[in-house]
Rosetta silent file (secondary structure, phi, psi, omega in degrees, C-alpha in Angstrom):
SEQUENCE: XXXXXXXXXXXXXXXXXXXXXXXXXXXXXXXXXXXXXXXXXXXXXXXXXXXXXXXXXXXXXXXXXXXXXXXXXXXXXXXXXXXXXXXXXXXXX
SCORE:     score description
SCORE:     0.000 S_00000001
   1 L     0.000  155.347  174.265  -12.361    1.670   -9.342 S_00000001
   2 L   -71.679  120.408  176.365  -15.858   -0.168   -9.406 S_00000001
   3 L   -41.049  -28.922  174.370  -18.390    2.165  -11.031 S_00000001
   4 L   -88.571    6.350 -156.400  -20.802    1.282   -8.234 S_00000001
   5 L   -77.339  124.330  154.911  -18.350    1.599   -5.485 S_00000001
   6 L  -116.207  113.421 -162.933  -19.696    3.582   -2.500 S_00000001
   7 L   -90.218  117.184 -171.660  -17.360    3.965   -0.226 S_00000001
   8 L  -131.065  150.042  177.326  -18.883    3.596    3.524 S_00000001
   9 L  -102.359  161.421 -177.354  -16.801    3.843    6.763 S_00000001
  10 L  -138.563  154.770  147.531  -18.891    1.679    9.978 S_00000001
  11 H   -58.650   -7.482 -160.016  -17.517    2.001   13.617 S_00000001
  12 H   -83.690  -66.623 -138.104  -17.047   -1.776   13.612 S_00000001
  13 H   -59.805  -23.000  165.529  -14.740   -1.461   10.084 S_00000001
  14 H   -70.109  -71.516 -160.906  -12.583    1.528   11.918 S_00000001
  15 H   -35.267  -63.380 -174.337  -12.572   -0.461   14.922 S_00000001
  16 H   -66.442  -30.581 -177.634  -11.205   -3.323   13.184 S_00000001
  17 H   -54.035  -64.851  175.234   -8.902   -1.292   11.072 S_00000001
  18 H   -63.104  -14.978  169.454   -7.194   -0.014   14.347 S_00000001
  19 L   -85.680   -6.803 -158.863   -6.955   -3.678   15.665 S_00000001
  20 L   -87.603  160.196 -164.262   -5.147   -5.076   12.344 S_00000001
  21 L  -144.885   61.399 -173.430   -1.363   -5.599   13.511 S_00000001
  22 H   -52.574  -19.988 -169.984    1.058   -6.408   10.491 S_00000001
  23 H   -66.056  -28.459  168.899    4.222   -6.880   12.544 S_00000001
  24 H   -76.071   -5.323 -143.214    4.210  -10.287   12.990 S_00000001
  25 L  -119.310  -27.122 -156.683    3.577  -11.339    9.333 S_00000001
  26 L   -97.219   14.716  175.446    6.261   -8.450    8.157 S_00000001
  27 L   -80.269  -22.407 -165.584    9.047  -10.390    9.756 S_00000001
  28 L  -120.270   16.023  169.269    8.776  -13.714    7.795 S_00000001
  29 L   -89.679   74.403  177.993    9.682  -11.643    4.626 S_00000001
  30 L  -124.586  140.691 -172.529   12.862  -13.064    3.790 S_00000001
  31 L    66.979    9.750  154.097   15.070  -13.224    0.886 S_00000001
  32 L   -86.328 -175.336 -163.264   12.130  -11.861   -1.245 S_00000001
  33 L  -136.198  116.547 -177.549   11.954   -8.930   -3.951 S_00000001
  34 E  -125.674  131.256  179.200    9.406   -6.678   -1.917 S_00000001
  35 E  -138.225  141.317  178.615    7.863   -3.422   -2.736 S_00000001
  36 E  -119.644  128.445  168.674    5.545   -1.215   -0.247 S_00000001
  37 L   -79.467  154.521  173.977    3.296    1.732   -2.305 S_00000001
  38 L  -143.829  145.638  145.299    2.795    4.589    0.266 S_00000001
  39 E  -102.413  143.547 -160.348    0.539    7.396   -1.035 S_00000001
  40 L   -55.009  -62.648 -157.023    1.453   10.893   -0.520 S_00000001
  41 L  -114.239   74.901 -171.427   -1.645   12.169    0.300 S_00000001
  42 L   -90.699   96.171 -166.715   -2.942    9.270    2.140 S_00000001
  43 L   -85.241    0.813 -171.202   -5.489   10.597    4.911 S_00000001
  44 L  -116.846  -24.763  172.952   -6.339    6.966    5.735 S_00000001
  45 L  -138.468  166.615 -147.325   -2.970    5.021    7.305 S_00000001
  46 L  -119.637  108.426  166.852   -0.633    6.087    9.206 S_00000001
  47 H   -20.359  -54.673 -137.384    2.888    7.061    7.733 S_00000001
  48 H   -84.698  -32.022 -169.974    4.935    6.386   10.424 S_00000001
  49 H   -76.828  -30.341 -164.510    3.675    2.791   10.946 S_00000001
  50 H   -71.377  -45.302 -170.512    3.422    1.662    7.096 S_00000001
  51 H   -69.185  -48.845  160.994    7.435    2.809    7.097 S_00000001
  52 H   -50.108  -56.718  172.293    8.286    1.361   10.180 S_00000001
  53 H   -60.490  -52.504 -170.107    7.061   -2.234    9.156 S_00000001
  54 H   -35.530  -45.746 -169.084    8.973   -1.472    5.828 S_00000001
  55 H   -81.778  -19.926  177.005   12.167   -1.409    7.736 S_00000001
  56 H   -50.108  -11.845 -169.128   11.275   -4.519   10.020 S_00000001
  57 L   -76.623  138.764  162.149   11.414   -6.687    6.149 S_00000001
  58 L   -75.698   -9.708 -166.514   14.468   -8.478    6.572 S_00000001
  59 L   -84.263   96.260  171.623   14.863   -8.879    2.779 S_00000001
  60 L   -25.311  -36.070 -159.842   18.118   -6.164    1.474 S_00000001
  61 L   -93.120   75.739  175.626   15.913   -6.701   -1.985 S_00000001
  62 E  -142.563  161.286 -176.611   12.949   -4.243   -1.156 S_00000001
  63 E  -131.277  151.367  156.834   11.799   -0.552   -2.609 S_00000001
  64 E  -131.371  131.428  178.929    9.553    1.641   -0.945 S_00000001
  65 L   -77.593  157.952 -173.707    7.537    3.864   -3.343 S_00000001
  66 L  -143.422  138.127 -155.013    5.965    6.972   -2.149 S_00000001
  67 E  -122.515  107.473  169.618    3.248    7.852   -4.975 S_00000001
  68 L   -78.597  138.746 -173.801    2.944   11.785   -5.097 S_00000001
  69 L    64.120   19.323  176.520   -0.496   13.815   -5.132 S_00000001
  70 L  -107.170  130.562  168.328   -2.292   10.000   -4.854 S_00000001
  71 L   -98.354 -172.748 -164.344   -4.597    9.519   -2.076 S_00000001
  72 L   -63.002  -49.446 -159.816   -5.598    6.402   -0.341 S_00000001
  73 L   -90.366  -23.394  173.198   -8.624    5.445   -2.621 S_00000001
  74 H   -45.162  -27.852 -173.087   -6.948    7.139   -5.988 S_00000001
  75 H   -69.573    7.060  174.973   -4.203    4.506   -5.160 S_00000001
  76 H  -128.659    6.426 -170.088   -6.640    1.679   -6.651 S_00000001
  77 L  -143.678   29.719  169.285   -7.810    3.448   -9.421 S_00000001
  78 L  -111.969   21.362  168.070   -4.515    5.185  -11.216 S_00000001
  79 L  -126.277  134.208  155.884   -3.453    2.459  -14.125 S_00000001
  80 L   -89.619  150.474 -170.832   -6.289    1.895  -16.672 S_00000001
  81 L   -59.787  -17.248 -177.219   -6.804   -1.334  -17.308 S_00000001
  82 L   -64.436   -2.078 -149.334   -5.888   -1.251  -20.892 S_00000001
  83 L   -94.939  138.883  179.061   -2.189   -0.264  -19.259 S_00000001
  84 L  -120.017  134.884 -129.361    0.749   -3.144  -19.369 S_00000001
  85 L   -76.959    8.930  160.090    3.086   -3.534  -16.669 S_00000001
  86 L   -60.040  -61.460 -160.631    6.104   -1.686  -19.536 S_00000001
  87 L   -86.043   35.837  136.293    3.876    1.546  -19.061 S_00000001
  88 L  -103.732  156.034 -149.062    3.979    1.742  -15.618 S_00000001
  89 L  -115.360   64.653  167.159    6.530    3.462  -13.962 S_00000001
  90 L  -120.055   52.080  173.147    8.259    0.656  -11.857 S_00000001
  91 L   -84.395  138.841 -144.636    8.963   -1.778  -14.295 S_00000001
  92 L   100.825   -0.785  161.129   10.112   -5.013  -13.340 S_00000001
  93 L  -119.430    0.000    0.000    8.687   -5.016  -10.098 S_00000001
């Protein structure tokens, strides 16, 4: 994470948050090698929708990861950067 990061919520940026609509976009995912992160203890999105679009991907070649004890903002900050895509532990995706 950015050392300076302050993390601020606004009514507009919820507002907008609740307007964002992935289903048309998760539809035109075909024939690609797709992976969706979900974090466990994600207090910020909504299971059931992030899972739902997963199954709408038309592509047979997709994983969906479920990242245990990481919450929504840990989920941008758990590989140091020093880290190479061997020692993480999907590799090859």
């Amino acid at each position: 994470m950015a050392p300076n990061h302050e993390h601020w919520t606004t009514v507009e940026s919820s507002e907008l948050c609740e307007l964002y609509n992935v289903y048309p976009y998760v539809r035109r995912i075909v024939d690609i090698p797709t992976m969706m992160v979900i974090a466990e203890k994600d207090t910020l999105t909504m299971w059931d929708q992030e899972t739902d679009a997963f199954n709408q991907i038309l592509t047979p070649k997709k994983k969906l990861v479920v990242l245990p004890e990481i919450s929504h903002m840990s989920l941008y900050g758990i590989y140091p950067r020093s880290s190479t895509p061997r020692d993480r532990p999907f590799p090859g995706w």
